[in-house]
C-alpha positions as CSV (number, residue, x, y, z in Angstrom):
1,X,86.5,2.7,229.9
2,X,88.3,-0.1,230.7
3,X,87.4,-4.3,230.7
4,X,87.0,-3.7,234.4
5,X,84.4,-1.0,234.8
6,X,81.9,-2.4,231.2
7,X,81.8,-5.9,233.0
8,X,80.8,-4.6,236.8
9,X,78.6,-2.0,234.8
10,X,77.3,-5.3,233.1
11,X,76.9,-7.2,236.2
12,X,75.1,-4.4,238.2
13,X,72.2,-3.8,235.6
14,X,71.4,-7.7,235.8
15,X,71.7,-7.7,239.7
16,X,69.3,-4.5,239.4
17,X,67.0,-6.5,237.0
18,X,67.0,-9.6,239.1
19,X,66.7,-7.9,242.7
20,X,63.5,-5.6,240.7
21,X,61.3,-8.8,239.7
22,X,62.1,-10.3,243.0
23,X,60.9,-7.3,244.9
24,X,57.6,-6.3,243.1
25,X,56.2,-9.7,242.8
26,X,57.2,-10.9,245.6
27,X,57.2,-7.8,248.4
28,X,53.9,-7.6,249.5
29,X,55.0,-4.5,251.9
30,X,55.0,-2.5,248.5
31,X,52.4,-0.6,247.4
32,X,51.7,2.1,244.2
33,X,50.7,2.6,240.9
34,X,53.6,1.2,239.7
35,X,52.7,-1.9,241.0
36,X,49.0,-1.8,240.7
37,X,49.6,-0.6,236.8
38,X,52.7,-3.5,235.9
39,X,52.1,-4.5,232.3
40,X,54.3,-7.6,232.8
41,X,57.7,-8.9,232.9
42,X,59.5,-10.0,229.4
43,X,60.7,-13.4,229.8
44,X,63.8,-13.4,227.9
45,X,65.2,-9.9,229.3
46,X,63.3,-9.6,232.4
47,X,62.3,-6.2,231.5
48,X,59.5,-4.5,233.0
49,X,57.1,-2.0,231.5
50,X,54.3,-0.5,233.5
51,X,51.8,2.6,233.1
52,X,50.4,4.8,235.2
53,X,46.7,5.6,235.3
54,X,45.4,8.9,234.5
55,X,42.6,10.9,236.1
56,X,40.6,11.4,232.8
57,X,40.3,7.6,232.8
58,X,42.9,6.7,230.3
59,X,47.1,5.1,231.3
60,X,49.7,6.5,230.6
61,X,52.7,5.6,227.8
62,X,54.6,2.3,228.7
63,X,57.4,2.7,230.9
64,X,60.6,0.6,231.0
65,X,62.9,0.6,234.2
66,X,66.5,2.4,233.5
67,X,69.0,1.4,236.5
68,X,71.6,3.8,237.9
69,X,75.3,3.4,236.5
70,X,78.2,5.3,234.5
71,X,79.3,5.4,230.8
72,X,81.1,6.9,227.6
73,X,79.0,9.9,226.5
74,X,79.9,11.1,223.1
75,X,81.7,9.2,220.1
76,X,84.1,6.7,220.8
77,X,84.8,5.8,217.4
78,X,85.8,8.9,215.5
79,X,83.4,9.1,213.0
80,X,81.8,11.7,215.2
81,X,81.6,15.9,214.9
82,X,83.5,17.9,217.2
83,X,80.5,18.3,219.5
84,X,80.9,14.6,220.3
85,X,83.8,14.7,222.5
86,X,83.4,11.4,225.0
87,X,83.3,11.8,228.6
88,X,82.4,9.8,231.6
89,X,79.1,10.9,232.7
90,X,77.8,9.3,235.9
91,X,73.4,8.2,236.4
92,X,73.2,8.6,239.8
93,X,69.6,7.8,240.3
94,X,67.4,5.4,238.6
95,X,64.3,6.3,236.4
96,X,61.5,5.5,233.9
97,X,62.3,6.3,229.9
98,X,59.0,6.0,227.7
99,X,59.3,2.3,225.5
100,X,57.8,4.4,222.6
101,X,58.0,7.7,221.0
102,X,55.0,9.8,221.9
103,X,52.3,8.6,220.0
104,X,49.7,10.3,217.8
105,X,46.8,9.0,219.6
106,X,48.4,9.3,223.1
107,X,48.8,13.5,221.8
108,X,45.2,13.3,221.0
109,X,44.4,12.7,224.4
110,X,46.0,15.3,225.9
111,X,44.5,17.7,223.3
112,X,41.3,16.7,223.6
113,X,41.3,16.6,227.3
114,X,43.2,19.8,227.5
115,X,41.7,22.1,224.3
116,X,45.5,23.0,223.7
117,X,46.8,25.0,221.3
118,X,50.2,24.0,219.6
119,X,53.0,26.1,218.3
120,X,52.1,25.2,214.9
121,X,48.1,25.5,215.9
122,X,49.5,29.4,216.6
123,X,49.7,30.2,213.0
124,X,53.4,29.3,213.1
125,X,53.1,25.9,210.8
126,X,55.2,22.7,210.5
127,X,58.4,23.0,208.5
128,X,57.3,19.5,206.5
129,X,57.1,18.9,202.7
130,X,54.2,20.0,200.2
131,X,53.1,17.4,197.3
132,X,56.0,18.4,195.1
133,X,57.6,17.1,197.8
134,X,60.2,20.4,198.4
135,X,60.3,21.4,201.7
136,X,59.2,24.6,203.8
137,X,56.5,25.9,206.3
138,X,52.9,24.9,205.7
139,X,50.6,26.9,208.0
140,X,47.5,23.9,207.3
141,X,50.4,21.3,208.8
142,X,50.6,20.4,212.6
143,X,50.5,17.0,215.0
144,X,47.4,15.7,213.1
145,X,48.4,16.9,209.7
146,X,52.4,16.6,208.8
147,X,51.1,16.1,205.2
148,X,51.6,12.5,205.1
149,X,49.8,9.8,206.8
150,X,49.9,8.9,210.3
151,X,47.5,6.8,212.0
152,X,46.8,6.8,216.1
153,X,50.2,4.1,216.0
154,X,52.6,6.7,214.7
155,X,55.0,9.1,216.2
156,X,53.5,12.6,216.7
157,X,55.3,15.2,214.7
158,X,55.1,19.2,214.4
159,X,55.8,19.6,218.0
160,X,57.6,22.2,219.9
161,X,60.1,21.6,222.6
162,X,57.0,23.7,224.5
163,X,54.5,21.4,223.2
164,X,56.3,18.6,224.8
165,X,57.2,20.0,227.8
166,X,53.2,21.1,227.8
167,X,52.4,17.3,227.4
168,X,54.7,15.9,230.5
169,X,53.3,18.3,232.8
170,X,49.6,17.2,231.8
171,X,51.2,13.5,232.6
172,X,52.2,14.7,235.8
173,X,49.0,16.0,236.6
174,X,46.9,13.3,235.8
175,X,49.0,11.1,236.8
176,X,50.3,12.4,240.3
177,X,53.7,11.2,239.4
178,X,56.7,13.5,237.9
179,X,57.0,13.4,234.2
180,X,59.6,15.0,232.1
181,X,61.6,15.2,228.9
182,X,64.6,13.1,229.4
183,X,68.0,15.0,229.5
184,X,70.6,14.7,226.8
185,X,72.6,12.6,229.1
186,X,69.7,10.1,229.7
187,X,68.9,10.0,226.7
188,X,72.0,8.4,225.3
189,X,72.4,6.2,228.3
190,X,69.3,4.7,227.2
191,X,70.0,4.6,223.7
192,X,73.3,2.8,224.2
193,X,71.5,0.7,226.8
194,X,75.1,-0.5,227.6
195,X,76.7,-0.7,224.8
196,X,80.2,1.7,223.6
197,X,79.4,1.0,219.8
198,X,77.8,3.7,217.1
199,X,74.4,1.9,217.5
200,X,72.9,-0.4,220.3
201,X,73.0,-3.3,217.7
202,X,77.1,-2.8,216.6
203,X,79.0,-0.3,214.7
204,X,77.9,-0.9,211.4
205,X,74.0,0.1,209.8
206,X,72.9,-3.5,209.8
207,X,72.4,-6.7,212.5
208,X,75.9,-7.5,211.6
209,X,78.2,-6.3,214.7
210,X,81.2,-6.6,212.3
211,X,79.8,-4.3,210.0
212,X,81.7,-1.1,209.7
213,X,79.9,2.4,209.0
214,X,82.6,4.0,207.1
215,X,82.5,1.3,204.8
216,X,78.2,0.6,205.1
217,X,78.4,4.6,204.2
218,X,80.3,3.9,201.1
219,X,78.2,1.7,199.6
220,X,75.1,1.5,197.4
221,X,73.9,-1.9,198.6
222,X,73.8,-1.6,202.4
223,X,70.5,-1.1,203.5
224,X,69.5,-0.1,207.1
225,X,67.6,-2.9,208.7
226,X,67.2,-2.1,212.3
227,X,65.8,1.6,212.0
228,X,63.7,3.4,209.7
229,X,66.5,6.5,208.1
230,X,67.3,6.8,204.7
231,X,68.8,3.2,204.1
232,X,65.4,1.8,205.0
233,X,64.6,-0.5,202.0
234,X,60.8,0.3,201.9
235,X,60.7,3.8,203.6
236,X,63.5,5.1,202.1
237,X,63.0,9.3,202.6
238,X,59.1,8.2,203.0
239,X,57.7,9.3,206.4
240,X,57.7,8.1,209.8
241,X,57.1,4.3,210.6
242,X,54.5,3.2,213.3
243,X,56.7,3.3,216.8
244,X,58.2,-0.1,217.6
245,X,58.3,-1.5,214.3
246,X,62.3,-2.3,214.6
247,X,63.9,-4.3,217.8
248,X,64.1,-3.1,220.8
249,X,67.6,-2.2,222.6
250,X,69.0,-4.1,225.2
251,X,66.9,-1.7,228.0
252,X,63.8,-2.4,225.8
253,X,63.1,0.3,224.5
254,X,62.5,1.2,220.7
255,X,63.3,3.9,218.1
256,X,66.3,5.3,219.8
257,X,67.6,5.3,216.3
258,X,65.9,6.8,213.4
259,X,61.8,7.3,213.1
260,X,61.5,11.1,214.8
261,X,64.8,13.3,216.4
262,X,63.6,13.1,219.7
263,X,63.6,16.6,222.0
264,X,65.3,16.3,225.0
265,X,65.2,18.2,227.9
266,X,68.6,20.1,227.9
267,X,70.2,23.0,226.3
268,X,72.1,22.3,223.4
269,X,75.7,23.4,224.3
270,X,78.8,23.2,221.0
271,X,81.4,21.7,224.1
272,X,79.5,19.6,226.9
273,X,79.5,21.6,230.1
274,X,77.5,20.1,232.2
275,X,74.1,21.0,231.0
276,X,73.7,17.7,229.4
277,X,72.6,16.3,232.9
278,X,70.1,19.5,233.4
279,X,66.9,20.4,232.0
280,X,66.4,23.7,230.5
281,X,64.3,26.5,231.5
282,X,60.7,26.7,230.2
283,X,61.2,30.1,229.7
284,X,64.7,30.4,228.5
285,X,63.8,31.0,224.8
286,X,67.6,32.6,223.3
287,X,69.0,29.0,223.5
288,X,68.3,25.8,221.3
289,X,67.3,22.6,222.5
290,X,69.1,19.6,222.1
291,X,67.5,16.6,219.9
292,X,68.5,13.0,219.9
293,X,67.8,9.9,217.4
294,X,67.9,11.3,214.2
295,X,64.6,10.6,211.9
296,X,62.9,9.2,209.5
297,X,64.8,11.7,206.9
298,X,68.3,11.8,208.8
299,X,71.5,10.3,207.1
300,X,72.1,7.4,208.6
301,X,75.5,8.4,210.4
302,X,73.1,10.9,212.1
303,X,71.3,8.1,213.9
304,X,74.4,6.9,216.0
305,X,73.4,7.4,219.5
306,X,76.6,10.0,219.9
307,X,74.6,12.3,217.4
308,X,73.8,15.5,218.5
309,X,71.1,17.6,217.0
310,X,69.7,20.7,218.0
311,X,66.9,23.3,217.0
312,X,65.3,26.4,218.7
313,X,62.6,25.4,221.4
314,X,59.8,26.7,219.1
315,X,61.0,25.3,216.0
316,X,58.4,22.6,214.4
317,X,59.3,19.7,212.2
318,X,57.7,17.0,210.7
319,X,60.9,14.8,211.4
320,X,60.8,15.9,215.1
321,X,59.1,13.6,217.8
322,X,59.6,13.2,221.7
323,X,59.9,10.2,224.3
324,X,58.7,11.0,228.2
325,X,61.0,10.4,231.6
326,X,59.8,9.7,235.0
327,X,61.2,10.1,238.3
328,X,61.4,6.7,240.4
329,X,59.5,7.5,243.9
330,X,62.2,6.6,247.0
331,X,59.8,3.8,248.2
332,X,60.1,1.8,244.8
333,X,64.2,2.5,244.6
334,X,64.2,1.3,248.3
335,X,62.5,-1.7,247.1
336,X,64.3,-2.2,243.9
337,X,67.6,-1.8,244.4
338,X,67.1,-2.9,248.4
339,X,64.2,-5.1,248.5
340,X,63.1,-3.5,251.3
């Protein structure tokens, strides 16, 4: 991409953020839950993050604002597998990506308001880690017992691509609004939030933007400090972290890097076809899922936001999380991006 194309690409996204705050606080034409549910602006990105109420009396997860615009898909720095390849890919509408990781206590809810049954619930188990700490399927383990702690703060773990999709469409019904797993291709436009590096933060597995991974990965004193993998000094191959305990990316949102692979809402293809940009069938069960993010366990080369995971759609993991999309209604893209 050249010089050109990253600084207009730069330039819309603070137009976009500028023209948003002045429309919702100051258009009093606008009306919606997005406005009657804004959390609040941040002051130094101008970043908003809003909820939406839900019927059983509860909100929603936080929501952050992702603009419209093009960018690099895949590895642009050759570290990368051959499933990596990097090609333009174009966001042609704008939408809402969750701040968080699906919480523990925001999957309670849904459970408890829903009497769901999970995969693992099914007598299929979580593929997690016993107390000698070898790993393989426990049929006690699930979303409220990986076998290791996790308070209401935590990602939720031992879900199935189903239980997820399960857990949007309760969203959208409470909600009124349409929820959904992101697609592969969102979700790496939100985890580079911009940027054309190996993470958000630079290239190497640190704050340091000059830090480089080939060399980070070579050596035993580099520790990861901006996401919780296997260089995390006090988590090292532990368990998950509470979500948002590292910075936030430049779209501010957290945990695009390590914590929990995220599921996505596409196919998982070797070459991209296309079907990055789609979601998959809910009942298309011969192909695998692609997952994003890499986890709390993952190498950390496998949390570069070019990383591409992938597991069968019924598969359960205690290293396997998910984040919610929304779709933007017209009348608050009219008023965004048109203040009118």
């Amino acid at each position: 991409m050249s010089d050109k194309l990253k600084s207009a690409n730069s330039l819309i996204f603070s137009l976009f953020m500028i023209v948003l705050l002045s429309a919702l606080t100051g258009c009093s034409g606008f009306s919606g839950s997005l406005k009657d549910n804004l959390a609040g602006r941040d002051v130094k990105t101008g970043i908003y993050t809003f909820n939406d109420n839900l019927n059983v009396g509860a909100v929603g997860p936080d929501m952050v604002i992702v603009p419209d615009g093009s960018f690099i898909m895949g590895d642009q720095h050759g570290v990368g597998a051959p499933n990596e390849q990097a090609h333009e890919v174009h966001i042609n509408q704008p939408f809402a990506i969750g701040k968080f990781e699906i919480t523990v206590g925001q999957f309670r809810e849904f459970i408890e308001a829903t009497d769901y049954v999970t995969s693992a619930e099914q007598g299929e188990g979580c593929f997690t880690f016993g107390e000698d700490k070898k790993w393989n399927v426990f049929q006690d383990a699930g979303w409220d017992q990986p076998h290791f702690y996790q308070s209401d703060k935590h990602p939720v773990v031992c879900v199935s691509w189903h239980d997820a999709v399960a857990y949007t469409n309760w969203l959208s019904e409470q909600s009124g609004q349409q929820y959904h797993l992101p697609t592969e291709a969102q979700w790496e436009y939100v985890a580079r939030a911009g940027t054309h590096t190996n993470f958000w933060w630079g290239n190497g597995l640190d704050s340091d933007l000059d830090s480089d991974l080939d060399s980070d990965l070579g050596s035993d004193n580099v520790k990861c400090t901006q996401a919780n993998c296997c260089l995390s000094q006090t988590w090292m191959e532990k368990q998950t972290l509470p979500v948002g305990s590292y910075q936030a990316n430049n779209f501010g949102v957290y945990d695009t890097a390590g914590n929990v692979w995220e599921w996505t809402a596409s196919n998982y293809t070797t070459q991209y076809n296309g079907e990055e940009l789609e979601s998959a069938d809910v009942l298309q069960l011969d192909t695998m899922r692609a997952l994003r993010g890499g986890s709390w366990y993952s190498f950390q080369s496998d949390t570069r936001a070019a990383r591409r995971g992938k597991n069968w759609s019924r598969d359960k993991f205690s290293t396997i999380g998910f984040r919610v999309a929304r779709v933007i209604s017209r009348e608050l893209e009219k008023v965004a991006l048109h203040g009118n």
